[in-house]
C-alpha positions as CSV (number, residue, x, y, z in Angstrom):
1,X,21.0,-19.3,-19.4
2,X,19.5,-22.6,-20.3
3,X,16.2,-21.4,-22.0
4,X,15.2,-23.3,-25.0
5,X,14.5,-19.9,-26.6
6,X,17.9,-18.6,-27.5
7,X,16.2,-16.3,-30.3
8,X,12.9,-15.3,-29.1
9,X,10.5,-14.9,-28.1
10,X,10.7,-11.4,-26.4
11,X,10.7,-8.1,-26.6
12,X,13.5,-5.7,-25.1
13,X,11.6,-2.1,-24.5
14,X,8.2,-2.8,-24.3
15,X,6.0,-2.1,-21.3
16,X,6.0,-4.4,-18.5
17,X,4.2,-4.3,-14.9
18,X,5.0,-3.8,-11.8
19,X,3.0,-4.2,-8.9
20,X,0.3,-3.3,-10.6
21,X,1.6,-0.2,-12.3
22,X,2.9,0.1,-16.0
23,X,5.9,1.0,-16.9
24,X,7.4,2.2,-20.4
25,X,10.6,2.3,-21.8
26,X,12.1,5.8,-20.6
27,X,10.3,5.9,-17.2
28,X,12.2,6.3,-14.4
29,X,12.0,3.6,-11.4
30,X,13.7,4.4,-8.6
31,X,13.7,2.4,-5.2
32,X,14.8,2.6,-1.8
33,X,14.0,0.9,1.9
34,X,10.9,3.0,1.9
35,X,9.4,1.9,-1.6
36,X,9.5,2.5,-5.4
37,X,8.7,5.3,-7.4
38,X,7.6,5.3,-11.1
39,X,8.0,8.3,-12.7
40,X,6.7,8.2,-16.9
41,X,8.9,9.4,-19.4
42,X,6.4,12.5,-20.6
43,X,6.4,13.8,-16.4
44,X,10.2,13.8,-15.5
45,X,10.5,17.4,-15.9
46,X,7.8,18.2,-13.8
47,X,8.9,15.7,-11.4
48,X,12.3,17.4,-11.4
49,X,11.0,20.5,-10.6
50,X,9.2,19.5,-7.5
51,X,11.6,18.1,-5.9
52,X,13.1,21.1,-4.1
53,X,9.8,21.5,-2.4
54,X,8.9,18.2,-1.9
55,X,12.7,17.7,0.1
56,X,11.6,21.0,2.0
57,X,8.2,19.5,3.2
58,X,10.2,16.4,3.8
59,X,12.6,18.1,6.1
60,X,10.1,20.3,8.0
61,X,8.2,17.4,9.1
62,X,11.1,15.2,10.3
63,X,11.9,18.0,12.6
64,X,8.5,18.3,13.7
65,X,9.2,14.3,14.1
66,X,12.7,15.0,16.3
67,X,10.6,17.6,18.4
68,X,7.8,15.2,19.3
69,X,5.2,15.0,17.2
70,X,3.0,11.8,16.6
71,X,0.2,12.3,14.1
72,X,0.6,15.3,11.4
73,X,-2.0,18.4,11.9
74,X,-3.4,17.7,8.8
75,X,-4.0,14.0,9.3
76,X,-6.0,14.8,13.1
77,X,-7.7,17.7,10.8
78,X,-8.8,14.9,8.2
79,X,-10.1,12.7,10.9
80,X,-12.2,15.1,12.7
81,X,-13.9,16.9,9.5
82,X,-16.7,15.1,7.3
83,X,-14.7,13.3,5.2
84,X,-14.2,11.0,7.2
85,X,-17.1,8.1,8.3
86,X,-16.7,5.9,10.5
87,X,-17.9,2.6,10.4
């Protein structure tokens, strides 16, 4: 409110960043207690249609998470293959 630059200079639309990560006019940010999500303008659709699966996958493993489990299959798979060195 009390900047000497009543005029200028700016920009309103251009890209700005984010904790490290551009955004663009049209991109979709979206935040919650868990984090923030960019999404660019030219992958919404795609996005979109994901999310159905991504919410299953999401589901099935909080229920995996009610019944008990601790440490994904696929993360205790990861950690015993190749991939992995330790140091």
């Amino acid at each position: 409110p009390d900047s000497p630059f009543t005029k200028g200079p700016g920009e309103v639309g251009g890209p700005v960043t984010l904790g490290g990560r551009r955004v663009e006019s049209g991109d979709i940010v979206l935040g919650d207690r868990d984090g923030v999500v960019v999404v660019p303008f030219d992958r919404i659709d795609a996005t979109i249609a994901r999310l159905g699966s991504i919410h299953a996958a999401e589901a099935a493993l909080d229920r995996e998470v009610e019944e008990g489990l601790t440490v994904p299959q696929a993360i205790l798979d990861l950690l015993a293959s190749e991939a992995v060195r330790r140091v």
